[in-house]
Each structure stands twice: as C-alpha cells, then as structure tokens.
N, C-alpha and C positions, 0 to 999 in steps of 0.2 A: 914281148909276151903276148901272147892269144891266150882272150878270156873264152871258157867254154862255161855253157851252160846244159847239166844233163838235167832229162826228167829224175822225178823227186826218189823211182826205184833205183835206179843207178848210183844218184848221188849217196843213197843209204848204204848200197852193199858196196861201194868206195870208201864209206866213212866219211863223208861231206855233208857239211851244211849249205853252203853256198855255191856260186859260181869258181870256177878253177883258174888260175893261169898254168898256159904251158908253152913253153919257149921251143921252138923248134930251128932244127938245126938247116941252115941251107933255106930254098925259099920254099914258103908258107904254101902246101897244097894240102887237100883232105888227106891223102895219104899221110906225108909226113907231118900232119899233125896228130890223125891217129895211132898213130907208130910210136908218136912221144907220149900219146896219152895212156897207153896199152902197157907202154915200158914203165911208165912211173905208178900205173895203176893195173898192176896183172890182171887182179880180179875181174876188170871189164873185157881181159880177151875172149873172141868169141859173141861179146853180145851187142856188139855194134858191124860187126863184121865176120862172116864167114871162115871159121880156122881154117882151110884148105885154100879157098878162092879167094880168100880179102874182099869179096863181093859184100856190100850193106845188105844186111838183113832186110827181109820184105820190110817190117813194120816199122823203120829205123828208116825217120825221115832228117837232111840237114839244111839250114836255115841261116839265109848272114846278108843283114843289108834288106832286109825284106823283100829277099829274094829265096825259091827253094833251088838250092843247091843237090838236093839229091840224085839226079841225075847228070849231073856233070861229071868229067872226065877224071877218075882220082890222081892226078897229076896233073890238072888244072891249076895257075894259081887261086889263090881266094884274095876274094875282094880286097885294096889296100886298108879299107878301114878297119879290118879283120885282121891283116896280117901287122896291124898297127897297132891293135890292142884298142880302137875306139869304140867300134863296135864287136859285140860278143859273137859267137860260132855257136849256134843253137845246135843239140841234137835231141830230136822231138819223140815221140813215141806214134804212131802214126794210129789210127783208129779205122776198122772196115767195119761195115755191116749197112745196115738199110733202118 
C-alpha cells in the first residue's frame, strides 16, 4: 500500500480527513499510482492531471523521500520507501507569484 498525502482542497472534495492508502497494481510508478487514485476517487480526475494528455498540472507539484518528483518520468519507479508504504507520496499544491 502507498500512503498518499493531498492538500487539504482535494482531500475535502474526496471526502477525506486524512492521508490515503492505495494499492497499485504492477510496479509502483506516478502513473500507475495515479490511475489507482483517479479510479477509486473519480472526483479528483482532472485535477492532478490533464484529461487529454495525463500531463500534471502547472500548480501540481510531487514529493517522496524529500525529494521533488515532479518532473520525473511518469513511468518512473518511485522511491522503494514509497512503494513500501514507509514513507508517504506527497502531492502539494504549488504556489507562484513574487
């Protein structure tokens, strides 16, 4: 199981209080973990990812291992301690301006 942690708007329009597990099938990459998060939580399709291009949204930053993940390959794997469930798969809300 991979613990995910959304910002506090996500987790609301999910119906969540806390951090999530999601079990993904095959090995643990941002894709197929979003794929399982999208499936058991419709309502977030779309706003972590692009309906057409599966591309991450500008402000939609990811996080594991205190490392940023955002630009890594979506069929990367994620870190073992991630796909271990020891440490959590953050997905942050990212913040611009001056």
């Amino acid at each position: 199981m991979i613990r995910v942690v959304l910002p506090a708007h996500l987790r609301l329009l999910a119906g969540l209080r806390d951090e999530l597990s999601i079990e993904v099938q095959g090995q643990a990459t941002q894709r197929s973990l979003l794929d399982a998060l999208e499936e058991r939580y419709p309502v977030l399709r779309g706003t972590l990812r692009d309906h057409v291009t599966q591309r991450r949204r500008p402000f939609v930053r990811f996080f594991a291992c205190q490392e940023d993940l955002s630009h890594e390959a979506p069929d990367a794997p994620l870190p073992e301690a991630v796909a271990s469930g020891a440490e959590p798969f953050l997905i942050v809300g990212a913040i611009a301006g001056g």
